[in-house]
N, C-alpha and C positions, 0 to 999 in steps of 0.2 A: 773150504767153502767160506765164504763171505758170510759175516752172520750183521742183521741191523735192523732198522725197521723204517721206512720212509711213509710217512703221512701226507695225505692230499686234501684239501676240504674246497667243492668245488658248485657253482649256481646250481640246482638242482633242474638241468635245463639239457634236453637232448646233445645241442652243440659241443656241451661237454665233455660228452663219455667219450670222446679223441685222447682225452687228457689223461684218465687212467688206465688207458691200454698202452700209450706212450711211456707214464709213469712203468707199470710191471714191464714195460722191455728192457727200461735202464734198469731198474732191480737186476732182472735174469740175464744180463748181456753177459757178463764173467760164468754162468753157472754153466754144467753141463748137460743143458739140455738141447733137444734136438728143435727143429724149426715148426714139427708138427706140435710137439707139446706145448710150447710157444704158442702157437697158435690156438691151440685149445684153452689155454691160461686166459688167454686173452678173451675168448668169446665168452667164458666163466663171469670174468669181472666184469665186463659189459652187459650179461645179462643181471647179474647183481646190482648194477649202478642201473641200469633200464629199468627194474624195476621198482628203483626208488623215485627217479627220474617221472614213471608214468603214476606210480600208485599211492605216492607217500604225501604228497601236500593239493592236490584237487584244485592245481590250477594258482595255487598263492607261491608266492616267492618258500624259497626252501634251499637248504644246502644237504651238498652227501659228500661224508668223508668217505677215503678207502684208506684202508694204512696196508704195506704189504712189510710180513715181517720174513725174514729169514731164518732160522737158528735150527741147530742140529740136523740136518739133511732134509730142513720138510718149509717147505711156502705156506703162509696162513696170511691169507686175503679177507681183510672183514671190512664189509661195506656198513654204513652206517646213516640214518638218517632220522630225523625229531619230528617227525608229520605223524599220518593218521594211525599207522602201525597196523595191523593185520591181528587180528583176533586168535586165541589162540585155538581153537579147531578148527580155524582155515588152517593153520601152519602144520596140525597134526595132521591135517590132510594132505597136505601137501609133500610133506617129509614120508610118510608112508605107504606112498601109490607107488605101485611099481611105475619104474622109469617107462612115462609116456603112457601110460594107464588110463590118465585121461581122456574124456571120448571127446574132445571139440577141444581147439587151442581155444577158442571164444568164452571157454572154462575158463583159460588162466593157468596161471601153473606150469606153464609147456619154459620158461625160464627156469625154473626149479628144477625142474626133469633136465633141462640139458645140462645144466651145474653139478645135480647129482651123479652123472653118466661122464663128467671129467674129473672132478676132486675124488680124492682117498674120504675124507669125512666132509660133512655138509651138519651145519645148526643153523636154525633158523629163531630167533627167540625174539618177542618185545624188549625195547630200550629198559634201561633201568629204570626211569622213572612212570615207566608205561606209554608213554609216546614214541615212537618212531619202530623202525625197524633194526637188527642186528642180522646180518649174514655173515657166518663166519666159515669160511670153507680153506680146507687144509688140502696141501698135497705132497705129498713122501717126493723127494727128489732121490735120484741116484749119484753116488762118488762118481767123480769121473775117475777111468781106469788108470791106475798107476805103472 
């Protein structure tokens, strides 16, 4: 398996999120996955960048990196962005409701529940310096058969 890490840092602007669903296809095009997990990958990182996209800067200019890295059988997609950031008992909330728990998508969170319902692990945590957001979600891939 192909082990590396490709970074993207991109306008924090709906038209975008084309760019990192693009970006993780050339990552996974060598791996062995199949076109459904593909696809799930893909709607993961989208809902990650969407929510940085809609929730992280209130309408000011802003950017969101994604980096996707490879190494030892497992994908770690961590999206990233320096705006308003999410408090942290939204994110306790968020991270502990069973998948879809939520009673209204008008709650929020209905992005988090479909990310946790495709990746192996899911973090959700404020930036280092306490600004922005951090999503960092892993997924186990399988050897292809020998």
């Amino acid at each position: 398996m192909n082990e590396g890490t490709v970074r993207l840092t991109f306008p924090a602007k709906a038209e975008y999120l084309l760019l990192a669903r693009l970006a993780l296809g050339g990552v996974l095009r060598d791996m062995p996955i199949g076109p459904e997990l593909l696809a799930d990958l893909r709607l993961a990182v989208t809902e990650a960048c969407g929510n940085a996209v809609r929730h992280a800067y209130d309408d000011e200019d802003g950017a969101v990196t994604v980096a996707f890295v490879v190494k030892d059988n497992r994908l770690e997609m961590i999206v990233e962005d320096t705006g308003s950031g999410l408090e942290l008992p939204r994110i306790e909330e968020l991270l502990e409701a069973d998948t879809f728990e939520l009673a209204e998508p008008a709650d929020g969170g209905m992005g988090i529940a479909i990310i946790r319902a495709i990746v192996d692990e899911l973090d959700v945590r404020s930036g280092e310096d306490g600004r922005g957001t951090v999503v960092h979600m892993t997924k186990y891939l399988a050897e292809s058969p020998s």
